[in-house]
C-alpha positions in Angstrom: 93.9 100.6 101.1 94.7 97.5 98.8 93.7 96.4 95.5 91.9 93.2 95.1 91.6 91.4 92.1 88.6 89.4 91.2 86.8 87.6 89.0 82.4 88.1 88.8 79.5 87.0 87.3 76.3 89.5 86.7 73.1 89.0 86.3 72.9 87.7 82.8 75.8 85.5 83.6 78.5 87.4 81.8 82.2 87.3 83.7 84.0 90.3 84.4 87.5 90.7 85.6 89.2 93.7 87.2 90.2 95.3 90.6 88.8 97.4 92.9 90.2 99.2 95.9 89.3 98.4 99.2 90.5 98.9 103.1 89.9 95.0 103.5 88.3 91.7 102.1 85.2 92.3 103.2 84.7 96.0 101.8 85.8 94.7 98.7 82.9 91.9 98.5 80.9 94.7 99.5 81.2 97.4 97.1 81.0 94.4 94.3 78.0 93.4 95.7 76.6 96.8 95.2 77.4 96.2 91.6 75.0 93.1 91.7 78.1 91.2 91.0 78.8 87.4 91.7 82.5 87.0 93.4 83.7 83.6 91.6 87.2 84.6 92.7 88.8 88.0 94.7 92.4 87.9 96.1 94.3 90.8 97.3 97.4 92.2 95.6 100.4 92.0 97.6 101.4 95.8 98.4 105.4 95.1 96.3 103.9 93.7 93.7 102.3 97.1 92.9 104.9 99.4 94.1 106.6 102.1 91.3 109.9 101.4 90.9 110.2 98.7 93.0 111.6 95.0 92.7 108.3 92.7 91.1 107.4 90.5 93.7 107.1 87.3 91.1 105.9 84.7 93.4 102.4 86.9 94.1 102.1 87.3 90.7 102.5 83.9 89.3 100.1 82.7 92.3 97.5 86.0 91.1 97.8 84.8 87.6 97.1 81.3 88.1 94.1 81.8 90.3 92.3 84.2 87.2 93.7 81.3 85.1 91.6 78.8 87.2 88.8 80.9 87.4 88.8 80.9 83.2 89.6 84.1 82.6 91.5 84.5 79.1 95.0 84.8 79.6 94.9 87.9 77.9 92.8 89.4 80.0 93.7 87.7 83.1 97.2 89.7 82.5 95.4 92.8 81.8 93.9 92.4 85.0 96.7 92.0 86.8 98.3 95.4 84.7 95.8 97.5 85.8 97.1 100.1 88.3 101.0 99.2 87.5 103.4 101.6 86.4 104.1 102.3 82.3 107.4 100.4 82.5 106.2 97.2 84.7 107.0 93.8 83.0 103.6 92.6 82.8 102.6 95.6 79.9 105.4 93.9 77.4 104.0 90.5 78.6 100.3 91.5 77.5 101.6 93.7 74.6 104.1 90.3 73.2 100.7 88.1 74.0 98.0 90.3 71.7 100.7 90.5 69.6 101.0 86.4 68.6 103.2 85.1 70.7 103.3 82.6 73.1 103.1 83.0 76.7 106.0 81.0 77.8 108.3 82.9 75.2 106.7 86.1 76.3 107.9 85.6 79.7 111.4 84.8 78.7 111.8 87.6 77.0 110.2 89.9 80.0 112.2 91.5 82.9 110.6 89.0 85.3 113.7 87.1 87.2 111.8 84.0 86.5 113.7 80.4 87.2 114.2 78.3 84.4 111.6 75.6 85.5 108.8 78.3 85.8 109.2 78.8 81.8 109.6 75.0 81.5 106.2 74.6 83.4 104.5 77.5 81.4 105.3 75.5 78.0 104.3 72.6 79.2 101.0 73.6 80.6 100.7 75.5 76.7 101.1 72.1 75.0 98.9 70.0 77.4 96.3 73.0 77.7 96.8 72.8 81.2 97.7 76.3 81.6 96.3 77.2 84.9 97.6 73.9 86.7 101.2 74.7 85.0 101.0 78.5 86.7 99.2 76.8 89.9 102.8 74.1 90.1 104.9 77.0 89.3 103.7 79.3 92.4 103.3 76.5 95.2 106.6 75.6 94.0 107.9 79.4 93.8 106.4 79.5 97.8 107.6 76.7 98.6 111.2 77.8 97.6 110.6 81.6 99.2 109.5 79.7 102.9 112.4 77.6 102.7 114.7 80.7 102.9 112.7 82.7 105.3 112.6 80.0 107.6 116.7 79.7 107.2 116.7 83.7 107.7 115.0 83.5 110.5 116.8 80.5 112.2 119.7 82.7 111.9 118.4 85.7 113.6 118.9 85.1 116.8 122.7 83.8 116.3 123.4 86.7 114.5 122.7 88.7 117.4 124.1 86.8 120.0 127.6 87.1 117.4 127.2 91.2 116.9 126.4 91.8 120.2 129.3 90.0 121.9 131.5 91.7 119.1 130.0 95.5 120.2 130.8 94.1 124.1 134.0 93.0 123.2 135.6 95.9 121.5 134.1 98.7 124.1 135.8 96.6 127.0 139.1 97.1 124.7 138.4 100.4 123.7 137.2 101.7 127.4 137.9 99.4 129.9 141.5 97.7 129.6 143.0 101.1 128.7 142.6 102.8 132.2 144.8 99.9 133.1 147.6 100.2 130.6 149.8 102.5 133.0 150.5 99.0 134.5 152.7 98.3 131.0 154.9 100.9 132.1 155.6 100.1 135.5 159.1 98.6 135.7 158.4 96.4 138.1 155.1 94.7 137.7 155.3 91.4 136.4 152.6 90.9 134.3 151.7 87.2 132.8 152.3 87.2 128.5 147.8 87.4 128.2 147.3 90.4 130.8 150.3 92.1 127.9 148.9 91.2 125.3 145.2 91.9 126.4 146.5 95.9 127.7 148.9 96.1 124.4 145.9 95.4 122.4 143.6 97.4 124.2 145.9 100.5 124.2 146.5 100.1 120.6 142.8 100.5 120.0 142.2 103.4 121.9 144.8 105.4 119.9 143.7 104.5 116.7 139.6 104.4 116.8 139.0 106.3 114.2 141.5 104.2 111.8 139.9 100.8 113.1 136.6 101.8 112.8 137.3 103.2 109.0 138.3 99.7 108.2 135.8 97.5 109.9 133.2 99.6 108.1 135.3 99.0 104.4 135.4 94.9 105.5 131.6 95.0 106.4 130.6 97.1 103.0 133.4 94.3 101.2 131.2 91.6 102.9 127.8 92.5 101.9 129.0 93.4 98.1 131.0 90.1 98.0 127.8 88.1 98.8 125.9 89.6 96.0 127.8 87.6 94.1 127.1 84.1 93.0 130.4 82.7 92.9 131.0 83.6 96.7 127.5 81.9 97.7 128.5 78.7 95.7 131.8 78.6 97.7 130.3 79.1 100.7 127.2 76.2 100.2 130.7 74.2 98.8 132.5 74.8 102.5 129.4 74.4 104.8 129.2 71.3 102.9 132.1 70.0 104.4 131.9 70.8 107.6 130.4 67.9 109.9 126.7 69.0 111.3 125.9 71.7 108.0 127.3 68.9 105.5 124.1 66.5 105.7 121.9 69.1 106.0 122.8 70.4 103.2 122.3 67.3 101.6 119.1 66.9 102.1 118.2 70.1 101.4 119.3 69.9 98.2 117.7 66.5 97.1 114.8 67.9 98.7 114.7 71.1 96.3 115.6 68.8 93.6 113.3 66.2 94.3 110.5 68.5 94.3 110.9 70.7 91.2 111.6 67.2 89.6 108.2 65.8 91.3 106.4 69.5 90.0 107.1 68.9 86.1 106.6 65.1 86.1 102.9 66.0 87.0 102.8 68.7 84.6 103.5 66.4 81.8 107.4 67.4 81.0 109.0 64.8 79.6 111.4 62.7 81.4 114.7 64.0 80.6 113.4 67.3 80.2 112.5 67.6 83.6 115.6 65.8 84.8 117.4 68.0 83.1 115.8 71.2 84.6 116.0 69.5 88.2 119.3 68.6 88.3 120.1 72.7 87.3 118.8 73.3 90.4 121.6 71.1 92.3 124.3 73.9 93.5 127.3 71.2 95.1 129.4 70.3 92.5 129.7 66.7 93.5 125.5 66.6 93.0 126.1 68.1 90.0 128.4 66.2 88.3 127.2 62.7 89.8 123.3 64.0 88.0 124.9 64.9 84.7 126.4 61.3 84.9 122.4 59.9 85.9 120.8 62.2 83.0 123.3 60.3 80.6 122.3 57.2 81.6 119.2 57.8 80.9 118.9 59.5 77.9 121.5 55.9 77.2 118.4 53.7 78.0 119.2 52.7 81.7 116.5 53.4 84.3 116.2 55.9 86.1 116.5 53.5 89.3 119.1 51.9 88.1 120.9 55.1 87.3 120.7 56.8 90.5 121.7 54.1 92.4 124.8 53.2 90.2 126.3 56.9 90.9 124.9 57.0 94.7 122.6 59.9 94.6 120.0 58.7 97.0 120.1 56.0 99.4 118.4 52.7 99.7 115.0 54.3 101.1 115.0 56.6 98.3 116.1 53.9 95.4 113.3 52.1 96.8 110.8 54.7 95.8 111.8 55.5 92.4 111.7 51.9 91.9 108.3 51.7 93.3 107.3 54.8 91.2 108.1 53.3 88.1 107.1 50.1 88.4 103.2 51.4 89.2 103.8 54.4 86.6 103.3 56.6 89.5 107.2 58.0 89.6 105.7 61.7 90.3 103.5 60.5 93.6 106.6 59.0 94.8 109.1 61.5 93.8 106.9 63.9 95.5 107.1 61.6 98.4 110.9 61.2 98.4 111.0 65.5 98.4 109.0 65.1 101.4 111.3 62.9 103.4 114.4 64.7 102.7 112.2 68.1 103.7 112.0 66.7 107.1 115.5 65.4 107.5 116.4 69.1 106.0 114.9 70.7 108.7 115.8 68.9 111.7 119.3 68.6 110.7 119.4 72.7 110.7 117.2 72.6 113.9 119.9 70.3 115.5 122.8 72.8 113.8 120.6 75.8 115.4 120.5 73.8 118.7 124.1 73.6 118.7 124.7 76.7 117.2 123.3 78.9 120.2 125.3 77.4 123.4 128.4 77.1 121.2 127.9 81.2 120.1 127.6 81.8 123.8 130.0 80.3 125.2 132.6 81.8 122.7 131.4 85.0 124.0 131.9 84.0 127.6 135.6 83.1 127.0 136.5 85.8 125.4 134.9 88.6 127.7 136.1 86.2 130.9 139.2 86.4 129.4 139.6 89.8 129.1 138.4 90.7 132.5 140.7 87.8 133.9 144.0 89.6 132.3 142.9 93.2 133.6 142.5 91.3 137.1 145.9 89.8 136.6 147.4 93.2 136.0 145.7 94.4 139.0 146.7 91.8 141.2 150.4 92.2 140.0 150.2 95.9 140.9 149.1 95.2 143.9 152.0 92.7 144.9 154.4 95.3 143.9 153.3 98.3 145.8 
């Protein structure tokens, strides 16, 4: 069963809002049809949005909220809504509580337990002063979507790599764990001479076998070390910061950057932010620290009098292509067409520069795999063959 949100006119042309609970789409336009009701909007909730102690699946709700907005429902009541059938402590009670209450909607949400990015506030008070509401929320979620497909895709991509590494780890360490060790007696033979791999290769191999449980204690403390150090900003920054350098991930992440930044920047342009105010909250989203400290230089400029143009070009932000559209932009006053534009060129360029990294990736992961398990079995038949010679 799922809840499904919607907004319906009756017979005397009175809109209602609420939800009703339904196996699918079409139930749910059935049993409000029973009610003589006219569906103006219906959408489904997404199943983490409403689960009880759960993470709050924000991008579903900004895009749920924005559609009742753009239906004209009160915002009010197009948050009560959305409440119904939530647990006592979820975010969006304090939200409606804060908004019956006086307060604005944008400072409401700040205040909230939503982990909400900075633009989505900035785009919630713009859309309060312009009384663009629902086109501000509308911005916020394609952008918030936009932002969660990105990463999907990325996860993904990497799926298959992934696997390809952990299983050629699993195959390596049973062929040192059960394999070479049946032929470490050959270590002990006086008289074998063994080449220095096939020794090292049974030395290791022997080692392992004696101390499993040891080894294994500590692969498991690096892998729990791994996943907890991730959680943590500073080690993801380092990380984008060294894949930045290296030769095939460095453009790509590039232009997947100026594309993120390009396109929130494009987002609050047409939402009416001003200028440096959404510079400002564009360049935030910027994670190199050469991008970072070259846009602080641009935002300067700017709030200095230069152009915008003028500025980017001066501290080499974009190239000649994408000079040429800002230019363009603001000589025709349409800067967030072409902005919009310029995120969608460095989109593309994003993605095949990680399709050509993924392309790559796979033979390269392979054949690392190959060598080392050829290797292996090379050294045991070197041991062998010296046995052999001996006897």
């Amino acid at each position: 069963m799922e809840h499904f949100n919607y907004v319906a006119l009756d017979p005397q042309g009175q809109r209602h809002a609420g939800s009703v609970l339904a196996t699918n789409r079409s139930e749910a336009e059935r049993q409000l049809g029973d009610q003589q009701l006219l569906i103006v909007a219906l959408e489904a909730v997404q199943a983490r949005a409403r689960k009880s102690g759960g993470p709050v699946n924000v991008v579903a709700l900004i895009d749920e909220l924005s559609t009742l907005l753009e239906a004209s429902v009160p915002l009010a009541e197009a948050v009560d809504t959305l409440g119904q059938g939530l647990p006592a402590d979820h975010p969006l009670h304090g939200i409606l509580s804060d908004i019956r209450g006086g307060k604005g909607f944008s400072a409401a949400l700040r205040e909230s337990a939503l982990e909400l990015p900075d633009y989505v506030l900035q785009l919630v008070r713009s859309g309060e002063t312009t009384g663009k509401l629902a086109a501000a929320m509308r911005a916020a979620a394609q952008h918030l979507e936009s932002d969660a497909k990105v990463r999907q895709e990325a996860r993904n991509a990497m799926i298959y790599p992934m696997v390809l590494v952990f299983s050629g780890i699993v195959a390596t360490l049973v062929m040192f764990v059960f394999v070479v060790p049946r032929f470490a007696s050959v270590l002990s033979n006086p008289k074998a001479e063994l080449p220095w791999v096939s020794q090292l290769i049974l030395t290791a191999g022997l080692w392992l076998a004696q101390h499993q449980v040891g080894v294994g204690l500590v692969i498991s403390a690096l892998l729990m070390l791994g996943i907890a150090a991730w959680q943590r900003k500073e080690v993801k920054d380092a990380a984008w910061e060294f894949a930045a350098r290296l030769p095939v991930l460095g453009p790509w992440t590039l232009h997947a950057e100026l594309s993120r930044w390009s396109s929130l920047f494009a987002v609050l342009l047409q939402s009416k932010v001003p200028l440096l105010q959404a510079l400002q909250q564009a360049n935030e989203t910027l994670r190199r620290r050469s991008l970072r400290t070259q846009a602080a230089l641009v935002l300067a400029d700017v709030r200095g009098g230069r152009s915008l143009s003028e500025s980017l070009g001066k501290h080499t932000i974009l190239d000649a292509a994408g000079l040429n559209l800002i230019r363009v932009g603001e000589r025709s006053g349409a800067l967030p067409q072409t902005v919009a534009s310029l995120s969608r060129v460095h989109s593309n360029q994003a993605q095949l520069r990680l399709k050509r990294f993924l392309v790559l990736l796979e033979p390269i992961t392979i054949l690392g795999i190959s060598v080392v398990l050829g290797g292996i079995m090379v050294s045991v038949m070197l041991a062998i063959t010296s046995l052999t010679n001996v006897l």
